[in-house]
DOFI-920435 format. One line per 5 residues: for each residue x, y, z of C-alpha. Coordinates in pm, whole numbers, plus 50000, padded with zeros to 5 digits. Example, Ala and Ser with C-alpha at 12.3 -4.5 7.8 and 13.67 -1.06 7.14 Angstrom:
51230/49550/50780  51367/49894/50714
END
This chain:
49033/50296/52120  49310/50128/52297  49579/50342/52456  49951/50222/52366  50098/50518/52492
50137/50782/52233  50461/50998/52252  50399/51275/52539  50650/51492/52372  50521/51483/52007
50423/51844/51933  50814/51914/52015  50876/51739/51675  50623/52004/51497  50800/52248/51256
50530/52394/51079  50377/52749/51209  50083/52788/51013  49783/52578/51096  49533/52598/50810
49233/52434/51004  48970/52633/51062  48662/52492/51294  48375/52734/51203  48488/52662/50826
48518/52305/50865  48134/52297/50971  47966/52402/50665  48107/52086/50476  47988/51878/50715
47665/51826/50496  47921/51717/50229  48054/51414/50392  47744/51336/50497  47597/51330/50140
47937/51135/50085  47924/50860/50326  47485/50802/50244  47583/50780/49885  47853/50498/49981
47590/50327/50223  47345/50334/49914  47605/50216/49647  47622/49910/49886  47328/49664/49852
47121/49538/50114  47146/49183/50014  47545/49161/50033  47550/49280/50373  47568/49060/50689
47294/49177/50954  47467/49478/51211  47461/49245/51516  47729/49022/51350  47970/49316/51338
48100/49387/51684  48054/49752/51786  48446/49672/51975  48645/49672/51679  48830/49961/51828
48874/49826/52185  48902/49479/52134  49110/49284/51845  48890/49099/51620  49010/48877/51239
48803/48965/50970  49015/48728/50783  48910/48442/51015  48553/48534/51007  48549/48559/50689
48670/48183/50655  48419/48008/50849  48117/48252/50816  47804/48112/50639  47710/48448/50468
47931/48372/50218  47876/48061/49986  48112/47824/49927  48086/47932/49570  48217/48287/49690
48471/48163/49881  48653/47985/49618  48660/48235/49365  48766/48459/49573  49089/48253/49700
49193/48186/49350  49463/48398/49151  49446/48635/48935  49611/48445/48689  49374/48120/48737
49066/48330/48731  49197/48465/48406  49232/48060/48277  48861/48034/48413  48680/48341/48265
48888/48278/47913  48764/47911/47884  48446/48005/48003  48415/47769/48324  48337/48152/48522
48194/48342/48377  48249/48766/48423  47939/48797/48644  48000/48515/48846  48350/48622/48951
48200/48991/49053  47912/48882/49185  48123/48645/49500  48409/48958/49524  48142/49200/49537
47984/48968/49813  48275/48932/49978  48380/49324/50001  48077/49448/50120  48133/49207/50397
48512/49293/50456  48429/49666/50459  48154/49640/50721  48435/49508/50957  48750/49714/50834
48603/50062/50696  48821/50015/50357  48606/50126/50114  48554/50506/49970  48328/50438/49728
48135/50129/49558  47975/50130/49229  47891/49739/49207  47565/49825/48960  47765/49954/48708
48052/49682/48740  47736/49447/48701  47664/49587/48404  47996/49592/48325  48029/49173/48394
47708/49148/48139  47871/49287/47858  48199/49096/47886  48006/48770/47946  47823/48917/47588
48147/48994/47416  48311/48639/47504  48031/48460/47418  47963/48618/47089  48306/48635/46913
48471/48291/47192  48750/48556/47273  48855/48777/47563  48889/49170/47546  49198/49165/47731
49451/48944/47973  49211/49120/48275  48869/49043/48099  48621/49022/48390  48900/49030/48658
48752/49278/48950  49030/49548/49080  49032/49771/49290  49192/50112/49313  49315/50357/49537
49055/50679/49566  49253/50921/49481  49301/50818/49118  49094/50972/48893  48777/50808/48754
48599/51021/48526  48169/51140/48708  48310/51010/49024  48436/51205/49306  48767/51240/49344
48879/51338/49702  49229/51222/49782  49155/51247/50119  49109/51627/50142  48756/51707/50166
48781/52024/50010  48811/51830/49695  48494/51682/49790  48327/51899/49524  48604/51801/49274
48474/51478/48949  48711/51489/48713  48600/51469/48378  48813/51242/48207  48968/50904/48384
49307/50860/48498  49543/50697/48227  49556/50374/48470  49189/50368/48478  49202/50416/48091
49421/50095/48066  49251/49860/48325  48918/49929/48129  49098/49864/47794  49231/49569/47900
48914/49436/48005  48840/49478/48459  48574/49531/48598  48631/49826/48864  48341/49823/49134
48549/49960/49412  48784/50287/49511  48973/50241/49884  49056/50473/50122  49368/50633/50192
49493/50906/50460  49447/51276/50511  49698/51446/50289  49825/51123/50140  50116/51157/50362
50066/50874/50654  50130/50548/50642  49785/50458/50841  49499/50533/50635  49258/50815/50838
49084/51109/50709  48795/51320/50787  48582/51185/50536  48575/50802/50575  48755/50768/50912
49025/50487/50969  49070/50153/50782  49120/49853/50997  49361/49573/50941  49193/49249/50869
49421/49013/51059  49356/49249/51401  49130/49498/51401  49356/49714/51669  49632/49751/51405
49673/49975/51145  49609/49902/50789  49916/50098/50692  49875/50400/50410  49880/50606/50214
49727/50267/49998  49611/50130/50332  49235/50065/50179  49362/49894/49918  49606/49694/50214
49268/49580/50382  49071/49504/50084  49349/49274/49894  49449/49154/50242  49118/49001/50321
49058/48903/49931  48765/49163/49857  48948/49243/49512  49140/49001/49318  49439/49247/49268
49461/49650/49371  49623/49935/49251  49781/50186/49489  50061/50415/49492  50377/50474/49654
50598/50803/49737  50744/50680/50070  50630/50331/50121  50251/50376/50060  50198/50028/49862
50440/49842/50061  50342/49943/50432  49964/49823/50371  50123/49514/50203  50296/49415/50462
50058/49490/50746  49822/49335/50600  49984/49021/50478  49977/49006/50072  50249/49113/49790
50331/49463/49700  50512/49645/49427  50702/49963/49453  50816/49986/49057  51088/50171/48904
50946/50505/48798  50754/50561/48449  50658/50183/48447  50278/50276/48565  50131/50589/48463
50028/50823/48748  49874/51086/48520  49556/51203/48654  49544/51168/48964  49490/51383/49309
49787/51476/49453  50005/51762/49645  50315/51657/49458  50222/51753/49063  50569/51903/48927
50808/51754/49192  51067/51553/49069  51305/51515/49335  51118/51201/49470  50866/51084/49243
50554/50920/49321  50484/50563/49151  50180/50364/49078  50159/49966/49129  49981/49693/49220
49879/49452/49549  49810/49074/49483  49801/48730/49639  50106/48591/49428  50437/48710/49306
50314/48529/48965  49982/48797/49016  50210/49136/49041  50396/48965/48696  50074/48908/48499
49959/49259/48608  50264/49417/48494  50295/49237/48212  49944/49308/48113  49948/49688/48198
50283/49733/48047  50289/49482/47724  49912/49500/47632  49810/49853/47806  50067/50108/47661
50023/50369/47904  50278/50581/47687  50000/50596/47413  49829/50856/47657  50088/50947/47922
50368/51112/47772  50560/51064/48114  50556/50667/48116  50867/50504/47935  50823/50259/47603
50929/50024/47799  50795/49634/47763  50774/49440/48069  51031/49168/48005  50983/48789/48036
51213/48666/48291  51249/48295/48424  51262/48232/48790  51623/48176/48870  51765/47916/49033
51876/47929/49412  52256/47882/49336  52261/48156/49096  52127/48431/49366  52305/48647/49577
52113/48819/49857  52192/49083/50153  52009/49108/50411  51950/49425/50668  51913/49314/50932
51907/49656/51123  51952/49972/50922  52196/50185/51211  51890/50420/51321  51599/50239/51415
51605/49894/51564  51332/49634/51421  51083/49509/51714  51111/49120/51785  50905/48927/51481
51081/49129/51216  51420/49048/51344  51266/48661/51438  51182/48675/51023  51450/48784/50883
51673/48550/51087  51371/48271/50939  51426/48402/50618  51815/48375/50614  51813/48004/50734
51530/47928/50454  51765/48083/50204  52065/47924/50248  51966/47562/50288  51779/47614/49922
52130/47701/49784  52077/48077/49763  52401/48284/49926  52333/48505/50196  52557/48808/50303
52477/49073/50572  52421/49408/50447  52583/49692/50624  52410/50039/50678  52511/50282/50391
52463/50635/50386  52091/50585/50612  52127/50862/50814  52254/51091/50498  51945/50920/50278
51690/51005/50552  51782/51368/50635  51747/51445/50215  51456/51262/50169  51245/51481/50439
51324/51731/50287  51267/51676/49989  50928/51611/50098  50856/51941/50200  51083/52148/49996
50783/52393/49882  50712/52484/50273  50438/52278/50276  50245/52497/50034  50101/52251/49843
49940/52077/50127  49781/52358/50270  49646/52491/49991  49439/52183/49958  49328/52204/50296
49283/52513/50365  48919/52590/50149  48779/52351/50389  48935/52394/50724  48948/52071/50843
49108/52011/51163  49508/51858/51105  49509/51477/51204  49785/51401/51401  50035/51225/51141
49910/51529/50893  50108/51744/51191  50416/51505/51186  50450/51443/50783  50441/51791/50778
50705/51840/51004  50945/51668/50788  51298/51811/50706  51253/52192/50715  50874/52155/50753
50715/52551/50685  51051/52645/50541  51013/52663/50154  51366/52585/50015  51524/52781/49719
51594/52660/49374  51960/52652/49469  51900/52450/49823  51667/52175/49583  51971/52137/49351
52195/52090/49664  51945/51779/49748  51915/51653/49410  52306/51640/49359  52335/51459/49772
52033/51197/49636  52261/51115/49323  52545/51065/49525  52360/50791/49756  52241/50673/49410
52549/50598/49293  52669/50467/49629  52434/50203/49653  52489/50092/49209  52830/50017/49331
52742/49820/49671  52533/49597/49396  52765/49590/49135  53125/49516/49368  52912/49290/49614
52774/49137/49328  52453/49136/49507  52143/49065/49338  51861/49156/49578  51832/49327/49931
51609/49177/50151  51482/49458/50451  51230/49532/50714  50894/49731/50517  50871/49879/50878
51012/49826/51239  50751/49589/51318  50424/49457/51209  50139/49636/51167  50140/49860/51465
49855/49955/51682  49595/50248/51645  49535/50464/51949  49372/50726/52083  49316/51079/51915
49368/50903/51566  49719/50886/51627  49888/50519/51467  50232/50445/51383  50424/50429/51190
50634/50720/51200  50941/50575/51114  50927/50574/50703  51330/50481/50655  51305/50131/50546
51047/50223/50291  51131/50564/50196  51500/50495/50126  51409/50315/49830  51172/50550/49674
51468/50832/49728  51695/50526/49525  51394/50474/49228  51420/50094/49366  51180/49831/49239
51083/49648/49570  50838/49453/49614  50698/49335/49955  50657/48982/50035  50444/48777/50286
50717/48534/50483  50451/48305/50622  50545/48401/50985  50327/48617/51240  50348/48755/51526
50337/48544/51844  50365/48703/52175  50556/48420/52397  50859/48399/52118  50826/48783/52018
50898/48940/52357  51029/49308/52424  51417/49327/52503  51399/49528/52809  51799/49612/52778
51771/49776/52499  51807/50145/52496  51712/50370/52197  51978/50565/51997  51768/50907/51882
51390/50990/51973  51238/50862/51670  51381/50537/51767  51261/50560/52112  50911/50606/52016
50886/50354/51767  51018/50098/52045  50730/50243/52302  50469/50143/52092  50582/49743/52045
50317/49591/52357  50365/49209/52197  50032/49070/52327  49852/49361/52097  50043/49222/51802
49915/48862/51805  49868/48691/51432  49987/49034/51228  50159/48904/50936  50601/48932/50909
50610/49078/50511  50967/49175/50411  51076/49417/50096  51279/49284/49840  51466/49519/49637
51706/49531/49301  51871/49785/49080  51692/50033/48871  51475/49939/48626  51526/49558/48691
51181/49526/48806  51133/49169/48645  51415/49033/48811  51299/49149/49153  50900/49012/49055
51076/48693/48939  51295/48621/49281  50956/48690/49466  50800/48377/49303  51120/48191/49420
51100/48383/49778  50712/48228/49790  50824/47908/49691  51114/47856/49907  50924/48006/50280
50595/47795/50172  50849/47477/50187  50818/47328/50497  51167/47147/50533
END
């Protein structure tokens, strides 16, 4: 694994006391993920896979494209290849006039993923027989009655492990729950079947859910598939990888501190952090069940803006999650026209006060301000508000039970704490579990920002922020599991807001000779000084520059909407 320097003074960040890992423990479910990882091996057939001596045993030392690979190699048909670059919404056209037909389409992604996950580790669990079957009696129902089932009839999705899927286990990345198969599926898995997809594929995610790199002890670490150094970003980081390198048509991850945007970004497709109670998260595996302080959302990872619409549209409009989760709003998915450059105001942080962004962000965003403004769109700078404030209550929020949760989940197996397990759980008070009183306290400090940043949109008369996902690109694994990022507070400070953002590919990547290092710069705090250690630009060659793009509560549309008018305006070359 390559060596970027990890920060020599980490443990002095630690503030938790109790370390629930027990070795001798840990050993008797070794057999477990053993069973685990031969079942996945078996669920993946023989005559997908590319023969072992095309898969270089460097992927760890050396950077390596899947993405390229996957272009030019010959174990893919050309067949495969082109279904597999189209959109959701044009394999939906396809599959409903009956040019493709539901086998077809799952037959070349299923192809395709088996290859991508050789290279980049993304995959938890396949079950490509039964989405077979699955194909076979959609193909049945269309051609019997000429009509679909639903808008996502034979489309193949993936989804994030940790939601539930009813005889399947359901692991979240703690392998005590290794023994845990729910009985009944999650409500999203409920509405993606109802609505017609085929699911033939769950994605890996990190230890605790709480990184955003995707490592556990069960499946190991994801790869990115534009470098297979860099991180694939988390907690959604399999589903990153596998939408990234086009082994699903569209994903579905979710997000509590940048967990769908982070893999988005890093690995170079479109990502949406909705408002909360849009998606259902009902039934799924999580530490977080009864907080509401910062709430969790579910959403999906595409190839289009005009992909994440027809998804929500479809989930939303067609899928009534409220019909099983009480939780999830009556709320339709409005149709809203893509506006018109003049009519848009946009700010853009360029730095948010704390953390500096490394070279190609700040390179992008400068891109991105230049692309704006000669389409028509205004431009203003945006001005840090309340960060600091925003970051300090969101920590602790995140561990405002002591951590309890967490290590109640990992303690029945005694698996050994990965080193971003240590540092999420080191967060605000870490170990200290906060009072009903001191929760309040944050609750009524997080409406305040709230409110701050309602009237920054509304006086401003801003429509959208445009912001680093992260300080940099994807950034670089290293030894002893250890990958950034560390920094969360360009993500996280929108999930503390309930902002709809949705991440968007600029076009740009990273290129060493114009993305050097400013060697005057000196750091502000520690977090900022490790997150600058770890930029090393000829590591960071070809990542993909993905920005967030955020609006105001609940206008989720508009911000979907402005991304198809983002991805038209950096596609034109002039």
């Amino acid at each position: 694994m390559v060596d970027i320097g990890a920060p020599v003074n980490i443990e002095s960040f630690y503030k938790f006391t109790d370390d629930v890992s027990n070795p001798e423990l840990f050993e008797s479910w070794k057999p477990k993920i053993k069973a685990y990882l031969e079942d996945l091996d078996k669920e993946s057939p023989a005559q997908y896979k590319i023969p072992e001596k095309e898969v270089p045993e460097d992927l760890d030392e050396k950077s390596f494209s899947t993405i390229e690979y996957l272009k030019d190699t010959m174990y893919l048909t050309d067949s495969d290849k082109k279904i597999t670059e189209m959109s959701v919404v044009d394999l939906a056209k396809n599959i409903t006039s009956r040019k493709l037909s539901s086998v077809e389409v799952m037959n070349s992604f299923a192809h395709r993923a088996i290859i991508l996950n050789q290279f980049t580790n993304f995959a938890s669990q396949f079950f490509i027989k039964e989405a077979m079957n699955t194909a076979k009696l959609l193909d049945e129902y269309i051609n019997n009655t000429g009509n679909v089932i639903g808008p996502l009839h034979g489309i193949p999705i993936s989804v994030k492990e940790q939601i539930g899927m009813a005889g399947k286990i359901t692991h979240g990345g703690w392998v005590a729950w290794l023994d845990y198969i729910p009985e009944e599926d999650a409500t999203t898995i409920k509405v993606l079947k109802k609505l017609g997809a085929v699911l033939y594929v769950r994605t890996n995610e990190p230890q605790t859910l709480m990184h955003l790199d995707s490592n556990n002890n069960i499946i190991g670490r994801t790869r990115n598939p534009y470098n297979s150094l860099l991180s694939s970003g988390g907690s959604s980081g399999g589903e990153g990888a596998c939408v990234g390198g086009r082994g699903s048509a569209i994903g579905v991850g979710s997000d509590i501190g940048g967990s769908i945007r982070a893999p988005a970004a890093f690995c170079g497709c479109f990502g949406l952090r909705p408002s909360t109670r849009r998606i259902s998260t009902a039934g799924g595996v999580s530490s977080g069940r009864g907080q509401e302080s910062v709430v969790a959302v579910e959403g999906p990872l595409a190839h289009t803006a005009k992909d994440i619409d027809y998804f929500m549209k479809s989930y939303i409009n067609a899928g009534k999650p409220w019909e099983d989760d009480p939780w999830c709003m009556p709320m339709p998915w409005r149709e809203v026209a893509k506006p018109e450059p003049r009519d848009v105001t946009v700010a853009i942080m360029y730095d948010n006060g704390m953390v500096k962004p490394h070279a190609p962000i700040s390179r992008g965003l400068k891109t991105v301000e230049g692309k704006l403004k000669s389409s028509g769109v205004k431009v203003i700078k945006f001005e840090p508000l309340m960060i600091e404030e925003a970051y300090d209550v969101c920590h602790q929020l995140y561990t405002c039970d002591g951590n309890n949760a967490q290590k109640e989940m990992l303690k029945p197996s005694g698996e050994p704490l990965l080193p971003l397990t240590k540092w999420a759980m080191s967060m605000g008070n870490g170990d200290k579990c906060l009072s009903i009183t001191e929760n309040r306290s944050l609750n009524a400090r997080r409406d305040t920002i709230r409110a701050a940043y309602n009237k920054y949109f509304i006086e401003k008369k801003v429509d959208f922020v445009i912001s680093p996902t992260y300080v940099g690109v994807a950034p670089c694994a290293i030894e002893n599991g250890i990958a950034g990022p560390y920094y969360w507070g360009y993500t996280s400070l929108w999930n503390l807001l309930d902002l709809p953002t949705l991440v968007a590919p600029t076009g740009l990547y990273q290129y060493p000779p114009s993305d050097l290092k400013d060697p005057s710069y000196k750091p502000r705090s520690p977090i900022d000084e490790i997150e600058q250690n770890k930029y090393i630009p000829e590591l960071f060659r070809d990542a993909p520059i993905c920005l967030q793009i955020t609006g105001r509560r609940y206008f989720d549309e508009e911000v979907v909407s402005f991304g198809e008018l983002f991805e038209e305006i950096m596609k034109n070359k002039s």
